[in-house]
C-alpha positions as CSV (number, residue, x, y, z in Angstrom):
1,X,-32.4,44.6,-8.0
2,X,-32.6,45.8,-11.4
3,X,-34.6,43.6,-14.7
4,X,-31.9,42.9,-17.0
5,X,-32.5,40.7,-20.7
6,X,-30.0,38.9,-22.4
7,X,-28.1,40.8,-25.1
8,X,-26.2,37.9,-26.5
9,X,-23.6,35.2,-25.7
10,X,-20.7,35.0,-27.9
11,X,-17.0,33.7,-27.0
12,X,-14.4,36.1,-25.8
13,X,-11.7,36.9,-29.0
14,X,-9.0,36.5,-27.1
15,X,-9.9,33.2,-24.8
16,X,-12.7,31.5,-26.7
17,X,-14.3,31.8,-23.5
18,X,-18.2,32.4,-23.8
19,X,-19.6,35.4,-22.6
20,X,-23.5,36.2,-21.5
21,X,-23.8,39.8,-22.0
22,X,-26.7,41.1,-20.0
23,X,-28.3,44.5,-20.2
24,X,-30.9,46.7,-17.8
25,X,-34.3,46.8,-18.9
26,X,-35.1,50.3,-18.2
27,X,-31.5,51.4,-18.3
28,X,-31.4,55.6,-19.7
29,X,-27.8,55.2,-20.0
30,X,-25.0,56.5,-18.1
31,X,-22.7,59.2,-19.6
32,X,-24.5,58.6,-23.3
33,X,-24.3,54.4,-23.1
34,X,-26.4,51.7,-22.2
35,X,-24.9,49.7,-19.3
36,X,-23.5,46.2,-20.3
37,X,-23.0,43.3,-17.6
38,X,-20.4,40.8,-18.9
39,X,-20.4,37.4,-17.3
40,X,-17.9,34.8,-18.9
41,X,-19.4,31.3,-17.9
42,X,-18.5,27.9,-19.7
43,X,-19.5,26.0,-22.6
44,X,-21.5,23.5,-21.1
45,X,-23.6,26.8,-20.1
46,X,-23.3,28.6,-22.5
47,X,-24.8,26.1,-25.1
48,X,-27.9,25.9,-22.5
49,X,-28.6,29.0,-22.9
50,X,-28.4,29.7,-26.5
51,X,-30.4,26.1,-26.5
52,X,-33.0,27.5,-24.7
53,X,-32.6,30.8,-26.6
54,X,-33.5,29.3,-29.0
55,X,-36.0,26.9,-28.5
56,X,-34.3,23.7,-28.9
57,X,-36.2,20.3,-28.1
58,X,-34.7,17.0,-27.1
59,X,-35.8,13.7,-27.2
60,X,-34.7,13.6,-23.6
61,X,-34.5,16.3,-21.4
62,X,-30.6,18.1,-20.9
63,X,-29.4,18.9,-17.5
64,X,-31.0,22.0,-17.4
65,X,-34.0,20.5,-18.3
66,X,-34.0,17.9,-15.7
67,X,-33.3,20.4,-13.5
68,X,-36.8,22.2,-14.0
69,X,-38.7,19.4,-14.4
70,X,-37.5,18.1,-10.9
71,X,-38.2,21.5,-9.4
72,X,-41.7,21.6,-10.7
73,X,-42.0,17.8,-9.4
74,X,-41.2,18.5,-6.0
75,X,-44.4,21.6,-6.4
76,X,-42.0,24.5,-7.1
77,X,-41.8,26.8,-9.6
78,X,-38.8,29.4,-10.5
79,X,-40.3,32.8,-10.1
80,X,-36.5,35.0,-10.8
81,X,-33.1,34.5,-10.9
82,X,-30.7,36.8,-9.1
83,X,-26.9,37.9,-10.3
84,X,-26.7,38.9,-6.3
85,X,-22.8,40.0,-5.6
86,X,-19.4,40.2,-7.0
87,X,-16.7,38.2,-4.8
88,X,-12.8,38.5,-6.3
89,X,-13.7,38.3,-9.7
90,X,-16.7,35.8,-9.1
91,X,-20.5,36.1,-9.5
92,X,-23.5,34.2,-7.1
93,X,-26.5,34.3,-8.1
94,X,-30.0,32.9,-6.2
95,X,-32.5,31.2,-8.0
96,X,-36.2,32.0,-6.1
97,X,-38.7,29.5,-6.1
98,X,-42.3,29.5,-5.1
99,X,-44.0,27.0,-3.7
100,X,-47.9,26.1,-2.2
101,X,-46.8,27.6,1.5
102,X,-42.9,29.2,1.0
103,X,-40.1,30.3,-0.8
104,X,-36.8,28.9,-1.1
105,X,-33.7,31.2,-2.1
106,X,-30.8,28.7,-3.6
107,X,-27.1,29.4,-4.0
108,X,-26.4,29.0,-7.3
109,X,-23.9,30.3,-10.4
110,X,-25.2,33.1,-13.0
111,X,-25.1,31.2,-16.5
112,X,-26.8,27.8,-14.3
113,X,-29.5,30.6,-12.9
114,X,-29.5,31.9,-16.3
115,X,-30.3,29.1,-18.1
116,X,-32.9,27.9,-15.9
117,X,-34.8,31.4,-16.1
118,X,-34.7,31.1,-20.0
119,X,-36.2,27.6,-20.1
120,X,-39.4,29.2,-17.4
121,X,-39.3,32.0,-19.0
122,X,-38.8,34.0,-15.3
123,X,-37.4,37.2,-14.9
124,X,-33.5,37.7,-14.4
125,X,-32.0,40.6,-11.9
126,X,-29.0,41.6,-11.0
127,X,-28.0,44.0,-8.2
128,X,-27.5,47.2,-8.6
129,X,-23.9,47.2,-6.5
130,X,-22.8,44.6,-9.5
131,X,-23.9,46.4,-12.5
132,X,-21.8,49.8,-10.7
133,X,-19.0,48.0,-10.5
134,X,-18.6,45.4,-13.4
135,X,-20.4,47.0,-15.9
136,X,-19.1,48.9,-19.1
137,X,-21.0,51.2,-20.7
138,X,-21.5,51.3,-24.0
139,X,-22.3,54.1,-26.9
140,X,-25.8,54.6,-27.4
141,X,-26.9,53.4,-30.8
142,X,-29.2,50.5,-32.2
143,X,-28.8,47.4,-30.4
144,X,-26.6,45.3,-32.7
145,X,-24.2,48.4,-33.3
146,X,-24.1,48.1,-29.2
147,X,-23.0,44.2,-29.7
148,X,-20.5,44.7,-32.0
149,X,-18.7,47.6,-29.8
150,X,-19.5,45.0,-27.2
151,X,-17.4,42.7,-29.4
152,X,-15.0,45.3,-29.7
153,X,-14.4,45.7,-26.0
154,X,-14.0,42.1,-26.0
155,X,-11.3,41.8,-28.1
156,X,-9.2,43.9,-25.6
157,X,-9.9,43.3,-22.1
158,X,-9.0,40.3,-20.2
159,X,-11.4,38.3,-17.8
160,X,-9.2,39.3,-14.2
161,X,-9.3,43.3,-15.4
162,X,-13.0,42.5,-13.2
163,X,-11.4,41.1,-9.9
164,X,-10.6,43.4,-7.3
């Protein structure tokens, strides 16, 4: 499993559909770029995870909210989130909890897994077998320049170029 952070979430150019772009921690590049891990998730989730991005406070918690307050009722806490495999053009991820005396793995989607690991501020992985085969790598250069050739990419690819 490799540490990745969260680059950005924007929309795709040509669906409107929101992207999480997610990037290795300690990634050297590959052939003069920075890996780049492209997830397209949905609104809903994708406004929980800027929310949480941003630091956003309710009068009432969201679903995502709710969600980690249960988990720490119940005398859990989320200790990672996993992006674990790449099935026909879908992603699974796991989200690890700790408790007093065991672990629980659960089944769960990236941007839910996502936005839970923003709000606890837990580390996100992904597997190594996904980044080789979904990343894209991008140019080397400051880390906006990398969004916006990010954006770029964007603007001409189309979510099934990633199924196999």
């Amino acid at each position: 499993m490799i540490q990745v952070n969260i680059v950005s979430v924007s929309a795709d150019a040509i669906s409107g559909q929101p992207v999480v772009l997610l990037r290795p921690l300690d990634d050297d590049g590959v052939d003069g770029g920075a890996r780049m891990l492209p997830i397209w998730i949905g609104h809903p989730e994708a406004t929980a995870i800027l929310l949480a991005v941003q630091g956003a406070s309710f009068p009432r918690p969201m679903t995502h909210d709710l969600m980690t307050n249960i988990i720490e009722a119940a005398g859990f806490a989320i200790s990672r989130v996993e992006v674990t495999r790449l099935n026909g053009g879908t992603y699974y991820a796991s989200i690890i909890m700790r408790g007093e005396d065991r672990e629980l793995v659960i089944d769960a989607r990236p941007s839910d897994s996502i936005a839970l690991a923003v709000r606890v501020g837990c580390p996100i992985f992904v597997a190594e077998e996904v980044l080789d085969e979904a990343a894209v790598v991008v140019e080397d250069v400051d880390e906006e320049q990398e969004v916006e050739a990010f954006r770029d990419f964007l603007e001409h690819v189309d979510p099934s170029d990633f199924t196999s």
